[in-house]
Every structure is written in structure tokens, then in C-alpha cells.
Backbone as a chain_set.jsonl record, in Angstrom:
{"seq": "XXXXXXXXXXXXXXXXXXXXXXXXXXXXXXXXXXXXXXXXXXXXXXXXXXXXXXXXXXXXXXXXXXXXXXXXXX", "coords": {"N": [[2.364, 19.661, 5.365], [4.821, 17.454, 4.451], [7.64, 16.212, 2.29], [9.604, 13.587, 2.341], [12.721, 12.788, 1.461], [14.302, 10.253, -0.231], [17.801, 8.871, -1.115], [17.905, 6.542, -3.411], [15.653, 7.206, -5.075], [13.287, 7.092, -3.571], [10.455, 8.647, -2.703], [8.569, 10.034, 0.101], [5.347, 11.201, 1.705], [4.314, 13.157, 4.24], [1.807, 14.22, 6.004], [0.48, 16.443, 8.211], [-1.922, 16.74, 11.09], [-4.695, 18.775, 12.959], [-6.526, 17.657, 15.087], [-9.244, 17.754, 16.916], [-8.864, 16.975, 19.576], [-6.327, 16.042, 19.81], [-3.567, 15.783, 17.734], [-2.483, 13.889, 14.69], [-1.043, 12.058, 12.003], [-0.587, 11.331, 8.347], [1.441, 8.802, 6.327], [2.587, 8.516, 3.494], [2.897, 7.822, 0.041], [4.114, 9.254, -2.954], [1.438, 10.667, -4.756], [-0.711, 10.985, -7.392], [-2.337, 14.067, -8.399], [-2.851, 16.568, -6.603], [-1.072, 17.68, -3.831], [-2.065, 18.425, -1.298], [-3.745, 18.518, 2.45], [-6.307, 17.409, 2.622], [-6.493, 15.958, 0.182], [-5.059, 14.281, 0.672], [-6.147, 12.979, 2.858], [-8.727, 11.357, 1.998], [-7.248, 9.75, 0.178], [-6.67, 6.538, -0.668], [-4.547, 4.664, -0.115], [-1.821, 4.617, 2.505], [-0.795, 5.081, 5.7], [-1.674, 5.901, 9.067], [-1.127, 7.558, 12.341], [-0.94, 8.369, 15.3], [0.101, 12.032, 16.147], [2.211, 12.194, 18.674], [4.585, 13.467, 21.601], [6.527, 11.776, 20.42], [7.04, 11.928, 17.715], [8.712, 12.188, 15.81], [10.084, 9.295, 16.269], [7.102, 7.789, 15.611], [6.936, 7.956, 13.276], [9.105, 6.99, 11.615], [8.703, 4.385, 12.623], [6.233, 3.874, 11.168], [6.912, 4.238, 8.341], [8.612, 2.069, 7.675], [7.127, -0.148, 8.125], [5.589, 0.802, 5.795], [7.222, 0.341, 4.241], [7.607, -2.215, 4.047], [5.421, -3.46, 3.221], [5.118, -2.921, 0.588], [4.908, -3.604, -2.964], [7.822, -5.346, -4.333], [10.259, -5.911, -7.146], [11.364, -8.847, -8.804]], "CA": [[2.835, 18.628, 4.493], [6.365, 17.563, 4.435], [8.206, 15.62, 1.545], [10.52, 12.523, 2.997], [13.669, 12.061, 0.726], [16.022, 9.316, 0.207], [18.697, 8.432, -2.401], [17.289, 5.646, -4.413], [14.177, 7.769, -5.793], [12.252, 7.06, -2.541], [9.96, 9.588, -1.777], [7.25, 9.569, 0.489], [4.611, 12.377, 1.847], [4.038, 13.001, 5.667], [0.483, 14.683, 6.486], [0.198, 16.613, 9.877], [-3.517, 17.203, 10.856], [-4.811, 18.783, 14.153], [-7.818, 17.145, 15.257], [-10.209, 18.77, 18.074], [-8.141, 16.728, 21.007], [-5.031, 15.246, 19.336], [-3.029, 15.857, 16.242], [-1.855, 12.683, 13.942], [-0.105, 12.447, 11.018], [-0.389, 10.195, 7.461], [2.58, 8.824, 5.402], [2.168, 7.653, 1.853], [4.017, 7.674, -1.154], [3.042, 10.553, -3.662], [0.169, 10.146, -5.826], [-1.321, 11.77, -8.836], [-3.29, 14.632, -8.501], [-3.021, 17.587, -5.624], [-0.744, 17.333, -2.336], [-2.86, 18.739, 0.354], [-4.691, 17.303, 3.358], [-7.754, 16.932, 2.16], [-7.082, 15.104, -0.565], [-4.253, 12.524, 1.882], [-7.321, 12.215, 3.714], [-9.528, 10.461, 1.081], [-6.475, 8.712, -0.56], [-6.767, 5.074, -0.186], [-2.954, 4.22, 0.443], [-0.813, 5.093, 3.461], [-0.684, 4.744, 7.227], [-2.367, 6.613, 9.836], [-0.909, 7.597, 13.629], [-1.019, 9.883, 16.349], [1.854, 12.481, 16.819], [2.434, 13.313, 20.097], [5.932, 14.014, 21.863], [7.552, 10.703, 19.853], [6.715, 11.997, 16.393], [10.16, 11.369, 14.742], [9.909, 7.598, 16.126], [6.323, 7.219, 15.376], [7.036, 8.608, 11.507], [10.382, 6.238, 11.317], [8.116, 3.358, 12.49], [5.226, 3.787, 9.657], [7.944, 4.48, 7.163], [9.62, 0.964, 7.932], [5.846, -0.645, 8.112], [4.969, 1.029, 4.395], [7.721, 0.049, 3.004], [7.441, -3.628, 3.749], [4.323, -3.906, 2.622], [5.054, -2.235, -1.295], [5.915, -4.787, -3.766], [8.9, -5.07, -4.598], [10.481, -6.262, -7.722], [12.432, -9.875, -8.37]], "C": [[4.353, 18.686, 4.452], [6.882, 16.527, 3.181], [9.778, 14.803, 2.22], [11.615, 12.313, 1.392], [14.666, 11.245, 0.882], [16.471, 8.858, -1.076], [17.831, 7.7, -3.47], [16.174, 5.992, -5.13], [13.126, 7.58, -4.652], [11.432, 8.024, -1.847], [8.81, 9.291, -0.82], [6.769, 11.324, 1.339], [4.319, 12.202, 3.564], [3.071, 14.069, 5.579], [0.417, 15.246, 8.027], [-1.263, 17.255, 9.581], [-3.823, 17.707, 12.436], [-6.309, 18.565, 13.975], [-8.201, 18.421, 16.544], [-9.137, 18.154, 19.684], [-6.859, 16.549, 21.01], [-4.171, 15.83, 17.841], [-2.606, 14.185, 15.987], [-1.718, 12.972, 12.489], [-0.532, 11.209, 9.945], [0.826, 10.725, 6.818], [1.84, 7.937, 4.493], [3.282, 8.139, 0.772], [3.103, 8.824, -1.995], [2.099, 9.874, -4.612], [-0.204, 11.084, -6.955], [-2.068, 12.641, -8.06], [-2.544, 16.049, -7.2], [-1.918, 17.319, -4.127], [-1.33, 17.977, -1.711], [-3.606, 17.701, 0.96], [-5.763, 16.991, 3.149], [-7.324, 15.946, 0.9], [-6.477, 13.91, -0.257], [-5.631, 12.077, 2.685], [-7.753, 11.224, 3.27], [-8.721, 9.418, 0.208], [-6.669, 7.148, -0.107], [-5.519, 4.109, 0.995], [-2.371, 4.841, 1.935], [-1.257, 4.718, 4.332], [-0.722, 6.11, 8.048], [-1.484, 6.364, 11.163], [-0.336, 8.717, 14.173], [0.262, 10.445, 16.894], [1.751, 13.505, 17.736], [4.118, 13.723, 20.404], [6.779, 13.212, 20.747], [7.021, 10.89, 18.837], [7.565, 11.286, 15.727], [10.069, 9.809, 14.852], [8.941, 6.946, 15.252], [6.34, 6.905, 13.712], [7.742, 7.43, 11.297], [9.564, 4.561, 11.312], [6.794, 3.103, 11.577], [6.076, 3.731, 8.593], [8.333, 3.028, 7.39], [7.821, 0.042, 7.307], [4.828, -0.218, 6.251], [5.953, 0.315, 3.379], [7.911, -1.38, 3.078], [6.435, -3.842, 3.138], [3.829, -3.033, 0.868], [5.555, -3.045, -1.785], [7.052, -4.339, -4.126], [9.198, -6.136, -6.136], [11.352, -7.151, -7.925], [13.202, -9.778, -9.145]], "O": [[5.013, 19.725, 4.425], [6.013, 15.656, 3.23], [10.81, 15.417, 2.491], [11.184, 11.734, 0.394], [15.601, 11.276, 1.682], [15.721, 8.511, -1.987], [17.143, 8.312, -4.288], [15.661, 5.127, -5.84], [11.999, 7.994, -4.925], [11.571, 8.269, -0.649], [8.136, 8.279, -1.01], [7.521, 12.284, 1.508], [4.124, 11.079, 4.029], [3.532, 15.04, 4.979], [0.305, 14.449, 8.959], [-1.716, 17.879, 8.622], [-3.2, 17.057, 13.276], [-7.081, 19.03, 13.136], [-7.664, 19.473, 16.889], [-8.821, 18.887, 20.621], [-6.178, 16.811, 22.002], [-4.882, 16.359, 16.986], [-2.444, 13.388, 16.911], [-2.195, 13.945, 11.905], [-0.821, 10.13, 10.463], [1.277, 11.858, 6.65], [0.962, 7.08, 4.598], [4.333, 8.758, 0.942], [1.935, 9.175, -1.83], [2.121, 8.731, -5.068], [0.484, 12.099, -7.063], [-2.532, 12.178, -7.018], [-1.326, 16.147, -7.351], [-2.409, 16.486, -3.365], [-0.348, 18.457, -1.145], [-4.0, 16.612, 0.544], [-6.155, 15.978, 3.728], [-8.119, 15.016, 0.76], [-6.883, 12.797, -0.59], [-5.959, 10.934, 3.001], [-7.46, 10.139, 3.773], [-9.249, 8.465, -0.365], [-6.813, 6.902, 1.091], [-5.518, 3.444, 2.031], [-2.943, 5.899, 2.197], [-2.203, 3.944, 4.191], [-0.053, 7.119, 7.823], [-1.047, 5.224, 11.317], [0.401, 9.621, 13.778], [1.123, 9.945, 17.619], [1.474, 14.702, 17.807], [4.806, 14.228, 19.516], [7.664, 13.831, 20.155], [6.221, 9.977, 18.629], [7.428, 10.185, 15.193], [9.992, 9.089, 13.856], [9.203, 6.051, 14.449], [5.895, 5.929, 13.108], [7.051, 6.592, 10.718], [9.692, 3.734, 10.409], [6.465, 1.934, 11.377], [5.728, 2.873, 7.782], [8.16, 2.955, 6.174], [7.604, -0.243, 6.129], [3.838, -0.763, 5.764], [5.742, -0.121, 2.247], [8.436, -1.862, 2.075], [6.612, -4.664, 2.24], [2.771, -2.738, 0.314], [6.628, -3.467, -1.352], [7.339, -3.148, -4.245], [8.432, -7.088, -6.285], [12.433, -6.825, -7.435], [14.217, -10.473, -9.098]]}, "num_chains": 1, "name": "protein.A"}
């Protein structure tokens, strides 16, 4: 588990998991209750994808992709 910080209060949670063939990774925003992988698993929220050599990209491009899609306030 890693914790993503940025200025404005923005945090968000990165998940590494090794599967049986592959590893992949979830990002989400924190939530109530426990940070471990088991319970990012079952969370509803975040974005799922596979980290191979291009982790840092793949991370940078979910991160961009979560945060369009969080309301925002007018």
C-alpha cells in the first residue's frame, strides 16, 4: 500500500497485488474503515490496472481518469 500526496488535501491510496501470473495495482481515494488489500479489494470505488514495467505511467494515467470522474464543486 502506498499513500499518493498532493498539496490541496488530495490524497489517494495505490494497492499493489501479485496475482498467480501478473501483478496489478488499485487507486482510490481513502475510505473509512481499514487500509489493507483485502479490504481495496471489496471497496466499490477506484480503478483497477496491470503493473508491469510502465507502472509510474499506468498509476499517473488512473490518477488523471479518477479524478475526472469525482464531482467536483461549482
Amino acid at each position: 500500500m502506498y499513500v499518493i500526496k498532493f498539496q490541496q488535501d488530495e490524497d489517494y491510496l495505490v494497492f499493489v497485488f501479485q496475482g498467480r501470473n501478473t501483478r496489478y495495482f488499485k487507486i482510490m481515494r481513502p475510505f473509512i474503515g481499514k487500509w489493507n488489500c483485502y479490504e481495496a479489494i471489496y471497496h466499490a470505488e477506484g480503478l483497477f490496472g496491470f503493473a508491469d514495467e510502465n507502472l509510474e505511467f499506468k498509476i499517473k494515467e488512473k490518477l488523471e481518469r479518477l479524478k475526472e470522474s469525482e464531482p467536483r464543486e461549482i
